[in-house]
DRENTORKOL-3810 file (N, C-alpha, C; in nm, 4 decimals):
REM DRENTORKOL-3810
@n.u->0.1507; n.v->-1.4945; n.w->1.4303; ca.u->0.0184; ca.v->-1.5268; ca.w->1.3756; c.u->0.0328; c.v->-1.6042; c.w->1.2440
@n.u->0.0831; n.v->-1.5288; n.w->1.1556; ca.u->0.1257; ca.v->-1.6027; ca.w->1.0158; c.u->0.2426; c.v->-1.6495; c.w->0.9857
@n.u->0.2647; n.v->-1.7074; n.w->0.8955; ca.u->0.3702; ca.v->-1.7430; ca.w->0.8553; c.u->0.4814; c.v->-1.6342; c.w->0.7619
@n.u->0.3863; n.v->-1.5512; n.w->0.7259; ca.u->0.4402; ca.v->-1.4265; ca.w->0.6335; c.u->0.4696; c.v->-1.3440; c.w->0.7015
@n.u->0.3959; n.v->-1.3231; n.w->0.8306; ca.u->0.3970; ca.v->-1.2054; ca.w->0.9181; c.u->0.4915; c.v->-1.2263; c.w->1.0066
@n.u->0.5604; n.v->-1.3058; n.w->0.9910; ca.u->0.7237; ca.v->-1.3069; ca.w->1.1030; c.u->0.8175; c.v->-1.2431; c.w->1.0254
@n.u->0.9066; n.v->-1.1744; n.w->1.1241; ca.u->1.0483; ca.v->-1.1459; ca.w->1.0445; c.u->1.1084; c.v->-1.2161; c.w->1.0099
@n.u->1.0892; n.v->-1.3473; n.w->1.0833; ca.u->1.2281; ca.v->-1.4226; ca.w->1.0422; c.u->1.1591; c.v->-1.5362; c.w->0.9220
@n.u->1.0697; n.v->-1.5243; n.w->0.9223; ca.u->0.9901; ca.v->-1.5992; ca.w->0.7867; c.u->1.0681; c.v->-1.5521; c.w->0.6530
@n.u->1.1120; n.v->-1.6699; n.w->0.5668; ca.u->1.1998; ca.v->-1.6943; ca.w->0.4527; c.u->1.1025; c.v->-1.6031; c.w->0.3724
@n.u->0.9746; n.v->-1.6060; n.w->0.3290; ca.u->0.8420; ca.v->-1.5773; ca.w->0.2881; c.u->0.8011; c.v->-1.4157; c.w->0.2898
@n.u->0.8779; n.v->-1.3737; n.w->0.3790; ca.u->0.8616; ca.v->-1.2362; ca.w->0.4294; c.u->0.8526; c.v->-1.1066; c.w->0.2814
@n.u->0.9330; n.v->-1.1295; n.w->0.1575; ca.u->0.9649; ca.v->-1.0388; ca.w->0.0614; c.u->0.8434; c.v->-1.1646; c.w->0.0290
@n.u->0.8325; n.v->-1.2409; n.w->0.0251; ca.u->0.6825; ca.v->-1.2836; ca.w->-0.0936; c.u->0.5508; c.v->-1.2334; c.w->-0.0567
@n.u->0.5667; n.v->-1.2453; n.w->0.0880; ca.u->0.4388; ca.v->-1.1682; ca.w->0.1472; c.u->0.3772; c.v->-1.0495; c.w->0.1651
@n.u->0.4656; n.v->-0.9805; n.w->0.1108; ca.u->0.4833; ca.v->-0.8315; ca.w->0.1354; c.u->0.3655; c.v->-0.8030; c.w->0.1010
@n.u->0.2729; n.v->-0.8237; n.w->0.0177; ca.u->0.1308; ca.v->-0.8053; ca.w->-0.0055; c.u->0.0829; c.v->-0.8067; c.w->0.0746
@n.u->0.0599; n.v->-0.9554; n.w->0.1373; ca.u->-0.0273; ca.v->-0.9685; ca.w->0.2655; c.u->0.0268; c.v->-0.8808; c.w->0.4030
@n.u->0.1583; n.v->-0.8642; n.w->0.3747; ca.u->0.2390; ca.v->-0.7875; ca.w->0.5338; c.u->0.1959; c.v->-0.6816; c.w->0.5612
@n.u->0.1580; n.v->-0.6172; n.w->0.3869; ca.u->0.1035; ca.v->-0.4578; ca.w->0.4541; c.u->0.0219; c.v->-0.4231; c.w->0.4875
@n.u->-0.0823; n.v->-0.5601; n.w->0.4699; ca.u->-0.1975; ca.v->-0.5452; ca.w->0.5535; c.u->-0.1641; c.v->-0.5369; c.w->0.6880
END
């Protein structure tokens, strides 16, 4: 769906905000 919301997204520790949604 997102770009944050993949595992393999580089973005993943920046997103962590939005992830835990």
């Amino acid at each position: 769906m997102f770009p944050w919301m993949r595992p393999q997204a580089p973005g993943r520790r920046r997103g962590r905000q939005t992830y835990s949604r």
